[in-house]
C-alpha positions as CSV (number, residue, x, y, z in Angstrom):
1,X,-17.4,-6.8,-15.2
2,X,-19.0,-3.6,-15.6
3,X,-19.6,-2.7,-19.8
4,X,-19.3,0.7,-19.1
5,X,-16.3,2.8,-20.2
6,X,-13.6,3.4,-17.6
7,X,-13.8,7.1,-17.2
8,X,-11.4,9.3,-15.2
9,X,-13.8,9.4,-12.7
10,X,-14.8,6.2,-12.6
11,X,-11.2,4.9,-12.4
12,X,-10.8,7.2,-9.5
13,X,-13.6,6.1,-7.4
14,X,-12.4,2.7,-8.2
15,X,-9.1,3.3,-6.6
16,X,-10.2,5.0,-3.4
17,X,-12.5,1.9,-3.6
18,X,-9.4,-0.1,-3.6
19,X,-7.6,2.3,-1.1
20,X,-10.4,1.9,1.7
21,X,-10.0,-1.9,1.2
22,X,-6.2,-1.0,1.6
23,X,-6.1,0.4,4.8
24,X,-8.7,-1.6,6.5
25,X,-6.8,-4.7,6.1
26,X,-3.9,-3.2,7.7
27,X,-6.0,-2.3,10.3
28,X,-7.4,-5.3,11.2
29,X,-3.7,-6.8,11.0
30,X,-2.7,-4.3,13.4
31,X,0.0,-2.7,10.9
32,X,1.7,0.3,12.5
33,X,2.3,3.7,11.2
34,X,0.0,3.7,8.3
35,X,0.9,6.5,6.0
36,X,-1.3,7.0,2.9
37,X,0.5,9.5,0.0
38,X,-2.0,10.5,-2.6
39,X,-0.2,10.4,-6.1
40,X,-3.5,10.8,-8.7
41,X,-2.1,14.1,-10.9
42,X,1.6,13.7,-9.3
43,X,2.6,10.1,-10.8
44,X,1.3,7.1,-13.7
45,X,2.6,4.5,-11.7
46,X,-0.8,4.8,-9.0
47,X,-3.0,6.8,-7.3
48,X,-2.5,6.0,-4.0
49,X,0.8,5.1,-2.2
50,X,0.4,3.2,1.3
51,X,3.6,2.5,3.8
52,X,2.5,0.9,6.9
53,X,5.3,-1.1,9.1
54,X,5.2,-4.7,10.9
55,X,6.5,-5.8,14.6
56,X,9.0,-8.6,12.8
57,X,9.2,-10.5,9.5
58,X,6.7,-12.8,10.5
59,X,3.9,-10.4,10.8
60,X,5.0,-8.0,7.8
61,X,4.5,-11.5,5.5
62,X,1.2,-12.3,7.3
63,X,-0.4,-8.1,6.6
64,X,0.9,-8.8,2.9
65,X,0.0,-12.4,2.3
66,X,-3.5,-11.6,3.8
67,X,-4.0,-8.2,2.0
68,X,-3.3,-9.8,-1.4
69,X,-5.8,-12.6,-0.7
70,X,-8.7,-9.6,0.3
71,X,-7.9,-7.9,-2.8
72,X,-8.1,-11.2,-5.0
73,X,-11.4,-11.5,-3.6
74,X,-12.4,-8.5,-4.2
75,X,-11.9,-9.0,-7.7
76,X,-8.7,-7.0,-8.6
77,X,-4.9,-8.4,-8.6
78,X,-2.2,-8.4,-6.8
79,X,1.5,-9.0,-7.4
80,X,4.0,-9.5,-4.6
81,X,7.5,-9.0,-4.3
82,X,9.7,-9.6,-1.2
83,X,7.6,-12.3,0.6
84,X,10.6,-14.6,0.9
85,X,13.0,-12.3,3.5
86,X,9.7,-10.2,4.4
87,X,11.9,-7.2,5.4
88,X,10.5,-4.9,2.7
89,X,7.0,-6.2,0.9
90,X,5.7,-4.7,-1.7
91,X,2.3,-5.3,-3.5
92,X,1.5,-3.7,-6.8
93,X,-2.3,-3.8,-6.9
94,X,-2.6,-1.3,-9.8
95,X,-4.4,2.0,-8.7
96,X,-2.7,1.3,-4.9
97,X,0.8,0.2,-4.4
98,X,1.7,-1.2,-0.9
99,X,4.9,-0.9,0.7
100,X,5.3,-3.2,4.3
101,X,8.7,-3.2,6.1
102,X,9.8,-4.0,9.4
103,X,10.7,-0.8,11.3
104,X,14.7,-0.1,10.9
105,X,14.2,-1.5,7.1
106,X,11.6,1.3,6.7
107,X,13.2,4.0,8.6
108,X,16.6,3.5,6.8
109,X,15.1,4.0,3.5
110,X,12.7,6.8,4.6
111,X,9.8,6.0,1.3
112,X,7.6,8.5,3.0
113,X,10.1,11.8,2.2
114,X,10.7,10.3,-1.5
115,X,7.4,10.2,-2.4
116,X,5.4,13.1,-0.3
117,X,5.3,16.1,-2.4
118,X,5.4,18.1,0.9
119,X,2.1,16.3,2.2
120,X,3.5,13.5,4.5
121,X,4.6,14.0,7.8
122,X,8.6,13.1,8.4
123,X,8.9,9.9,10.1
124,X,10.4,10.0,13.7
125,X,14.0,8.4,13.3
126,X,13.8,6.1,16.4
């Protein structure tokens, strides 16, 4: 590790660091609807919020299994919650937390509205 000081800044770049690792795994998993809500000055919990969806169960515990492993080796953690029924996944990685649902699971409980501050797009209900 680094002996430097963890400035604001520093932690920030960190983080979009951490983000861009983010969303290219879900890409290369072929997540769907990949929404990314900024939370740095709106929230402590993280900086960055990510809600991407999965085709079934099977893939929504692949995307999360796989992203937690690219972050490990990455150097940063990763805690999981929801593997086991793989409906709703989420993975607390610090400065990025990772919500992955299967489609009606995501659309019932609509994370995107909760948490947009006005900046997300509404998500279609289909």
């Amino acid at each position: 590790m680094d002996p430097l000081p963890l400035t604001a800044d520093r932690q920030l770049a960190e983080a979009k660091q951490l983000h861009a690792l983010v969303l290219a795994s879900l890409d290369d998993d072929q997540a769907q609807e990949v929404v990314s809500i900024p939370l740095a000055g709106k929230s402590n919990i993280a900086d960055f919020m990510v809600i991407a969806s999965g085709r079934s169960t099977r893939q929504v515990a692949s995307m999360a299994q796989k992203l937690a492993e690219r972050i490990k080796e990455s150097g940063g953690t990763a805690r999981i919650e929801g593997l086991t029924n793989a409906d709703w996944v989420l993975i607390d990685a610090g400065d990025v937390i990772v919500h992955l649902f299967r489609p009606e699971v995501r659309t019932f409980y609509n994370l995107e509205r909760m948490w947009a501050f006005g900046d997300a797009p509404e998500t279609p209900n289909a």
